[in-house]
C-alpha positions as CSV (number, residue, x, y, z in Angstrom):
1,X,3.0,-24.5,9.5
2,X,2.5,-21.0,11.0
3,X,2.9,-19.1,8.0
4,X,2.8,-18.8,4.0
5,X,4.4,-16.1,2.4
6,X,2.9,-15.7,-1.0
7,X,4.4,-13.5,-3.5
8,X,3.3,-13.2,-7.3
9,X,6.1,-12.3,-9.9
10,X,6.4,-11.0,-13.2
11,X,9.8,-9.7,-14.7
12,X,11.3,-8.1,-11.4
13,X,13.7,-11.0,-10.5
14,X,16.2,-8.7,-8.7
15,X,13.6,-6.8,-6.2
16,X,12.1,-10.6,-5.5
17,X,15.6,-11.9,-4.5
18,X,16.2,-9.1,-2.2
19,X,12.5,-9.2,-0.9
20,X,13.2,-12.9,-0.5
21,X,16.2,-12.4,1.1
22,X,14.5,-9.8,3.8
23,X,12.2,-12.5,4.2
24,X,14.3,-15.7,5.2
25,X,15.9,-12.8,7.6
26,X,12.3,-12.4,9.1
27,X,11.6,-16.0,8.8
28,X,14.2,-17.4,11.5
29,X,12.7,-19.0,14.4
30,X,9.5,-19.5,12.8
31,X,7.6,-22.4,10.5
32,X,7.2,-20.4,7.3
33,X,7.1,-21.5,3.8
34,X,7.3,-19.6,0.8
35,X,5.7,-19.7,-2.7
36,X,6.1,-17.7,-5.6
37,X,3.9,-17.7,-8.4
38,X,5.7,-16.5,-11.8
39,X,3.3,-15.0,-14.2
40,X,4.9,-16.3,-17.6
41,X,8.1,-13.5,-16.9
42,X,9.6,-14.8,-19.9
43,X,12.7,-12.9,-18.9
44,X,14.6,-16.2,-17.0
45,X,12.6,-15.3,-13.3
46,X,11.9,-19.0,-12.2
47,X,15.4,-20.3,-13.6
48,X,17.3,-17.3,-11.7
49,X,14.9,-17.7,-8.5
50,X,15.1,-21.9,-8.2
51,X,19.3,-21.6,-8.6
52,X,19.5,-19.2,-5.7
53,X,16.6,-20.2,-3.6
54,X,16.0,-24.0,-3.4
55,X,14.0,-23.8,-0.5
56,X,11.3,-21.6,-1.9
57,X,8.7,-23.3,-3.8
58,X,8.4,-21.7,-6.9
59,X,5.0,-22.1,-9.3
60,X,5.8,-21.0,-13.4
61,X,2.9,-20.2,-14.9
62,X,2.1,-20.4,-18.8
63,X,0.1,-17.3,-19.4
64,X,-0.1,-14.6,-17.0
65,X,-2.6,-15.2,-14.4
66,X,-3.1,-11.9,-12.9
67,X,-2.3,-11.2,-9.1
68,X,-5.9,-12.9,-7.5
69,X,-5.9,-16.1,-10.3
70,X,-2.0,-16.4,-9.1
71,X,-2.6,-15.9,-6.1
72,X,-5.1,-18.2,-5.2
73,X,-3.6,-20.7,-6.8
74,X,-1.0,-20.5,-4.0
75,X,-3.0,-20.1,-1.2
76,X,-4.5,-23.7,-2.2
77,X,-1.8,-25.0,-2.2
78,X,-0.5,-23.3,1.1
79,X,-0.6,-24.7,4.7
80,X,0.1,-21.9,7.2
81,X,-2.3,-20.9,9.6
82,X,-1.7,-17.4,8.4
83,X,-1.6,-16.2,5.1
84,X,0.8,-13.1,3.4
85,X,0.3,-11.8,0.5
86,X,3.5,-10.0,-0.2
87,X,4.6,-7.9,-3.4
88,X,7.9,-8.4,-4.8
89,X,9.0,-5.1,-4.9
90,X,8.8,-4.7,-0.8
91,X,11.5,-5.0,2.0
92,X,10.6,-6.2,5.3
93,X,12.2,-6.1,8.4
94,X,13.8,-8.7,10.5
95,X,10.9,-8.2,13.6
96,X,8.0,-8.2,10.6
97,X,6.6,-12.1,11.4
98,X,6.8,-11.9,14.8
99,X,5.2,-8.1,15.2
100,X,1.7,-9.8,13.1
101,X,1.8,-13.2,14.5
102,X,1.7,-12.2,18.0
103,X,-0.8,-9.4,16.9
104,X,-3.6,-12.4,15.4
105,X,-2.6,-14.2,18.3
106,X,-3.7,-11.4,20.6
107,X,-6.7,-10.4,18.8
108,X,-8.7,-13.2,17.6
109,X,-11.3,-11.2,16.4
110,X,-8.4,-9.8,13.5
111,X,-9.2,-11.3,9.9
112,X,-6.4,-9.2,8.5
113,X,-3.9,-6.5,9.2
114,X,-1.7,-4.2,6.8
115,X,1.5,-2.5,7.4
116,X,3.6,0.6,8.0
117,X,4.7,1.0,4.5
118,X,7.1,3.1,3.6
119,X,7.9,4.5,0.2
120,X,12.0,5.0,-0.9
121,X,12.4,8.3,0.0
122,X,11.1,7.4,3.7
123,X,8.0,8.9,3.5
124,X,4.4,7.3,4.8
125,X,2.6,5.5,1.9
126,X,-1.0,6.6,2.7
127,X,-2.6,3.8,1.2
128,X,-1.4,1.4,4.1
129,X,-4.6,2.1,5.3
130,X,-7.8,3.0,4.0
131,X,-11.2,2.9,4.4
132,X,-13.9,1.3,2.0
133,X,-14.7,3.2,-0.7
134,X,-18.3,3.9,-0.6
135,X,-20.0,6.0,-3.7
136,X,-19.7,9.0,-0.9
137,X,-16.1,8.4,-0.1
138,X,-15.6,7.5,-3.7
139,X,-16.6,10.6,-4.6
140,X,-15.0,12.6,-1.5
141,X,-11.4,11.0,-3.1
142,X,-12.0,11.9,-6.5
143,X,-13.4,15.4,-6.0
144,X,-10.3,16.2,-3.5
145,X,-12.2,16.8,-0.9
146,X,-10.3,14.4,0.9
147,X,-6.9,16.0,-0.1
148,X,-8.2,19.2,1.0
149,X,-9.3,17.9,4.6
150,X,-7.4,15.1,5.3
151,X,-7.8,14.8,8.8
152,X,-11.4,15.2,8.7
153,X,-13.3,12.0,9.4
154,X,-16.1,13.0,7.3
155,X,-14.0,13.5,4.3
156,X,-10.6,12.3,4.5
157,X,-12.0,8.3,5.1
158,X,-10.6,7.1,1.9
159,X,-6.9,7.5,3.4
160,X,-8.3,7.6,6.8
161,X,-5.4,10.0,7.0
162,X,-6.9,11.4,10.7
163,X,-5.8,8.3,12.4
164,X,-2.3,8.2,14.1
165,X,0.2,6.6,12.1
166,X,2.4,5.5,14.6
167,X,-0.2,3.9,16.8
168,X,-2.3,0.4,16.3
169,X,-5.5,0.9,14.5
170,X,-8.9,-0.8,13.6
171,X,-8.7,0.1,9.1
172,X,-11.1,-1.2,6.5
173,X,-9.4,-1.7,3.9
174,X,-5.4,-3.6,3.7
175,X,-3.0,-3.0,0.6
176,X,-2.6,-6.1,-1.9
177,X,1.2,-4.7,-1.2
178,X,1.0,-6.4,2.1
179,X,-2.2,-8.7,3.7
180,X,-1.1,-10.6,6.9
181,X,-4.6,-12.1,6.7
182,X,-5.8,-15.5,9.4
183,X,-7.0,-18.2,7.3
184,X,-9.6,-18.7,8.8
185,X,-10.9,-16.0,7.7
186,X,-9.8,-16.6,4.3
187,X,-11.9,-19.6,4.3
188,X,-15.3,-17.7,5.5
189,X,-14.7,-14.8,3.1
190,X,-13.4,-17.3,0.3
191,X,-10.3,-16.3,-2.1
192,X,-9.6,-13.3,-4.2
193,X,-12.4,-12.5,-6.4
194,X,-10.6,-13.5,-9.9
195,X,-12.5,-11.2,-11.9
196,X,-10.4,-8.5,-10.9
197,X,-7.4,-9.0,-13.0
198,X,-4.6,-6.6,-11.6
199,X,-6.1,-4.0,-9.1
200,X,-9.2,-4.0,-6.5
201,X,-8.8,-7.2,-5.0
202,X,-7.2,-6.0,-1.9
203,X,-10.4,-3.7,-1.6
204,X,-12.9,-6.4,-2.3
205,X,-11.5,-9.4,-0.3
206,X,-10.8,-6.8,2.8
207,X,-14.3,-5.9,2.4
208,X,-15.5,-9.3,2.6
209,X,-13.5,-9.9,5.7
210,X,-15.3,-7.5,7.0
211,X,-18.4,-8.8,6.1
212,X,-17.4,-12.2,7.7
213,X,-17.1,-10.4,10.8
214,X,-13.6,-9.9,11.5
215,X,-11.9,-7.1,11.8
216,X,-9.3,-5.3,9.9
217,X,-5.8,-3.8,11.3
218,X,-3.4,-1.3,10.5
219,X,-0.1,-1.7,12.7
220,X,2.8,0.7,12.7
221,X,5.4,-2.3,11.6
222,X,7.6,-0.9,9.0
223,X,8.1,-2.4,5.6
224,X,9.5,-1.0,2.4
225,X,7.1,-0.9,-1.1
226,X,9.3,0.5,-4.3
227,X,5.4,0.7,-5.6
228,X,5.6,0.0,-9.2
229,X,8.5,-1.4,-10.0
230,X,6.3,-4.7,-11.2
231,X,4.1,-2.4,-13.1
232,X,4.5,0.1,-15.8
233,X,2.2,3.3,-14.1
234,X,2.8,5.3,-17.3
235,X,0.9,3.0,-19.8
236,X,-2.7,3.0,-20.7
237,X,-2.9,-0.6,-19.7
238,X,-2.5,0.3,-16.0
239,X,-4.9,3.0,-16.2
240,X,-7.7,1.7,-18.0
241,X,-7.0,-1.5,-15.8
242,X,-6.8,0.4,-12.6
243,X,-10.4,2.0,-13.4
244,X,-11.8,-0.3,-14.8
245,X,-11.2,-2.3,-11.4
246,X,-12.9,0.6,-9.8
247,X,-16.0,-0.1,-11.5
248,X,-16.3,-3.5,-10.9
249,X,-16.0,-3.2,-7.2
250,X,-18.6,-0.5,-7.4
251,X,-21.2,-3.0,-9.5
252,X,-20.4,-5.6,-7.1
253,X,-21.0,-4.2,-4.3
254,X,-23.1,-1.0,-5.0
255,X,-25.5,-2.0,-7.5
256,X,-29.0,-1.5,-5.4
257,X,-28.0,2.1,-5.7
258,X,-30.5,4.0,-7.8
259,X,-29.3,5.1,-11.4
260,X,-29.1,8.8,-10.4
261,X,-26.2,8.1,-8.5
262,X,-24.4,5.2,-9.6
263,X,-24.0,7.7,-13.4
264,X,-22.0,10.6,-11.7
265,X,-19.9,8.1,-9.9
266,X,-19.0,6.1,-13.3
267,X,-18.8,9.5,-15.2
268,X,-16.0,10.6,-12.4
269,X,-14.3,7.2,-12.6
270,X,-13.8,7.6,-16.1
271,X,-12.7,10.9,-16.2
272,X,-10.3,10.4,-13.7
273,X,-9.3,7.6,-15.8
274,X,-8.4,9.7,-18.6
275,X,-6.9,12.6,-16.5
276,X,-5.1,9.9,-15.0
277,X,-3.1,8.9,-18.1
278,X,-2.9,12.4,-19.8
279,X,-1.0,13.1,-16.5
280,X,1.1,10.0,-16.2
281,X,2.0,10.6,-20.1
282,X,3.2,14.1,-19.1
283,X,4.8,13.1,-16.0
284,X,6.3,10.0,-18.0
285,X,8.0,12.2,-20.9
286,X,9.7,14.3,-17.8
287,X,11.3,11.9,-16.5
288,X,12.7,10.1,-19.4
289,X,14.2,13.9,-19.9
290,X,15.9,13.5,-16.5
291,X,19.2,11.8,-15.6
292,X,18.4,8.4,-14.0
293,X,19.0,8.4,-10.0
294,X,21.0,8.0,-8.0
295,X,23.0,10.7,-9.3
296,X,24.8,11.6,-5.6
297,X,25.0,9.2,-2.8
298,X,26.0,8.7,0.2
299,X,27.3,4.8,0.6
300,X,27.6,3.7,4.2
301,X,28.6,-0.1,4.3
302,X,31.6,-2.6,4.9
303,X,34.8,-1.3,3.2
304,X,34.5,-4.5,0.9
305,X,30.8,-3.4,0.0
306,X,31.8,0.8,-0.3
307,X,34.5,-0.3,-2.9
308,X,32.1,-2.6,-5.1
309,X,29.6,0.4,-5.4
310,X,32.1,3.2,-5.9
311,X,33.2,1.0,-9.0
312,X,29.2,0.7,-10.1
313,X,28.7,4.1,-9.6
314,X,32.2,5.1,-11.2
315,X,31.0,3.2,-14.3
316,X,27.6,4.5,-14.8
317,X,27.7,7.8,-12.3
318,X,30.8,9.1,-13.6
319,X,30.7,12.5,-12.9
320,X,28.4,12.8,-10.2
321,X,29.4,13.7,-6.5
322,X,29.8,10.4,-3.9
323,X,31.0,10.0,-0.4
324,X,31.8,6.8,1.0
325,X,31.9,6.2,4.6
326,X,33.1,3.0,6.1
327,X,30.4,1.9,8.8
328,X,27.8,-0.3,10.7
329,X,25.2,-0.9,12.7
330,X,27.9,-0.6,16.0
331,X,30.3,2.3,14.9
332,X,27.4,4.2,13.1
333,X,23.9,3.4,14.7
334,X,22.7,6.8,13.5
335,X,23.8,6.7,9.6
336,X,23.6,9.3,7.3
337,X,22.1,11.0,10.2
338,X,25.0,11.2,12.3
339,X,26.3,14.4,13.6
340,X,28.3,15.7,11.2
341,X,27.4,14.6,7.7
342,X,25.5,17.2,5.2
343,X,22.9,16.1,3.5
344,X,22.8,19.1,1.5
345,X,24.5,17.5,-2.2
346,X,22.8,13.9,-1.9
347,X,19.7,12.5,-3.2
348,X,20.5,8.9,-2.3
349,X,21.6,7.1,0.6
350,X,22.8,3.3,-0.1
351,X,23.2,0.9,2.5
352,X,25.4,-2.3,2.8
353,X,22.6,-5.2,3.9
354,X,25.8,-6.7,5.2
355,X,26.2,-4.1,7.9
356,X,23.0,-3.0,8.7
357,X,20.0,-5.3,9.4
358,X,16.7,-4.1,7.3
359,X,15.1,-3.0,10.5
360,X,17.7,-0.4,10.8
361,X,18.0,0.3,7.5
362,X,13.8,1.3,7.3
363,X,14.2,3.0,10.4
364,X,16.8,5.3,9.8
365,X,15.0,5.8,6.0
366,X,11.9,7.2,7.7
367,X,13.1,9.3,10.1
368,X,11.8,12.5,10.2
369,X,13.1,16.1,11.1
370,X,16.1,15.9,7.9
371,X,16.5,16.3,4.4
372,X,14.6,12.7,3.0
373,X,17.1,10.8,0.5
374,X,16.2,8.0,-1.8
375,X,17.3,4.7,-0.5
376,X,19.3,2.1,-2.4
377,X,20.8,-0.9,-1.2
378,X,23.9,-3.3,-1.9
379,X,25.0,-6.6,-0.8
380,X,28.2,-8.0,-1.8
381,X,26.6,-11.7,-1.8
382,X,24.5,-10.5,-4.8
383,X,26.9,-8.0,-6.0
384,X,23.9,-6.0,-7.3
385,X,22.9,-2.1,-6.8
386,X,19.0,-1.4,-6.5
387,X,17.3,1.7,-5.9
388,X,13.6,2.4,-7.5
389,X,15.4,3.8,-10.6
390,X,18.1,1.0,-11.7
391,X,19.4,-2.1,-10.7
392,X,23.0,-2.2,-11.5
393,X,25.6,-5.3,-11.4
394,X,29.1,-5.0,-10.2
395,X,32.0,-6.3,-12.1
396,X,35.2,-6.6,-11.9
């Protein structure tokens, strides 16, 4: 087996069957296997998944795990000679296996290597590569230093936003979003660190590859991370979690530091902590205030797809302005960004899966120099609508 994809679930059924879709896609020609842990959904995840994917071995768990717990319990029972660790709410790309495979197998010295990610408006997500989080870099983040110099080396590490995103890189630390990781290297730095329930695994284990002595990767392979569509960002829970997290690594790694130092770095944690969620609560209460998107698309598909979502949009978009424009991957390579078509009234572009491949799709999505739209995908084989605001069905 060359490869396990591992992939831990809880209540986001529809962005798992389109990630697992994109993945079969990127799986051809290769020995892959897939397992999906289900942290105790409860919302009819592991019934849903099994119908429509009998080839993916799916684990339903109890009580929820956690993402490490979960996903260690996958890795053991996992046989690929590498290992992903793949969020549900992510698109890849038809060329993503083959780009990292042939990347470990050109650098043996490689314990792990992140991805291009891209968020749904096309822009780059900066935390596809980091570096570690020492108390000075720690400290550099949560001042803003590092937002007000981010290409300086000295204080823009935590992003390591000076490095070119478009070219290979040596990183520190990988997103949990997406760890092509050699298990080899797995096995020398041992599994996720289970006392980390939700958030700061990715930093620790990365770390500890590190420390193994590999060497992390970035590489500009393009995948597509809703970010917190399996999470509620909003909630105290996430924010005290989050934190908390950040304290743990801290202790665990940082503890010989002397008392005078580790206190302003806990004091800052926690009051970005709380910051964090007056914000989010602020930020929360605006949106619920807002329509829902999409609100004006552009739909570019197969005239069978284009119909399906001008009747989901019709329903639930009544008002709102849409075009709909006939189209693939041969008679429009460029998409919404062909000669020709304003951008101007849309916020949203939708794709047919059918007619584009998700390589295209992601590549047209981040390219740069026009207006950036929201991206939202349909496919008439699951006859559902999904952009990082709604998932909507189509009926009849």
């Amino acid at each position: 087996m060359k490869l396990s994809v591992i992939i831990v679930n809880y209540k986001v059924k529809h962005y798992l069957e389109q990630c697992l879709r994109s993945v079969a896609e990127a799986s051809k020609g290769i020995a892959v296997e897939v397992i999906v842990v289900d942290n105790a959904s409860g919302d009819g995840s592991v019934e849903y998944l099994r119908e429509r994917f009998p080839g993916v071995t799916i684990i339903a768990s109890e009580k929820n795990l956690g993402f490490a717990r979960a996903n260690n319990l996958a890795i053991r029972n996992s046989h690929g000679e590498y290992i992903l660790l793949l969020n549900p709410d992510t698109i890849v790309a038809e060329n993503t296996f083959t780009d990292f495979i042939g990347f470990m197998e050109r650098h043996p010295d490689a314990g792990g290597c992140g991805a291009y990610m891209l968020h749904t408006n096309g822009s780059f997500a900066p935390e596809s590569r980091r570096g570690l989080p020492t108390p000075f870099v720690a400290f550099c983040k949560m001042s803003g230093l590092a937002s007000l110099f981010p290409k300086s080396r000295t204080f823009g590490r935590y992003y390591m936003s000076y490095l070119d995103k478009n070219k290979e890189n040596r990183i520190e630390i990988m997103s949990g979003a997406f760890m092509f990781l050699r298990r080899e290297a797995l096995d020398k730095a041992g599994l996720l660190d289970e006392d980390f329930f939700m958030y700061g695994e990715d930093i620790d284990l990365s770390y500890r590859i590190l420390k193994a002595g590999y060497k992390n990767y970035f590489l500009p392979s393009r995948i597509l991370h809703y970010k917190g569509e399996s999470t509620v960002k909003s909630s105290y829970r996430y924010v005290h979690t989050f934190y908390q997290a950040m304290e743990l690594f801290f202790n665990k790694h940082y503890s010989h530091y002397s008392l005078l130092l580790k206190l302003p770095i806990k004091l800052a944690i926690w009051g970005r902590a709380m910051l964090a969620y007056i914000g989010n609560q602020f930020k929360h209460r605006q949106e619920n205030s807002q329509i829902l998107y999409p609100i004006n698309c552009i739909v570019i598909g197969n005239s069978e797809a284009t119909e399906q979502v001008r009747t989901i949009l019709a329903e639930h978009y009544g008002n709102s302005k849409h075009t709909y424009i006939d189209g693939n991957h041969q008679s429009l390579p460029q998409g919404h960004h062909t000669q020709g078509i304003d951008l101007s009234s849309y916020d949203t572009v939708v794709y047919d899966t059918g007619a584009y491949s998700y390589c295209t799709i992601l590549e047209l999505l981040s390219h740069e120099g026009t207006k950036r739209l929201r991206l939202g995908t349909y496919s008439t084989d699951t006859q559902i609508l999904i952009t990082d605001g709604a998932i909507h069905h189509y009926s009849k």
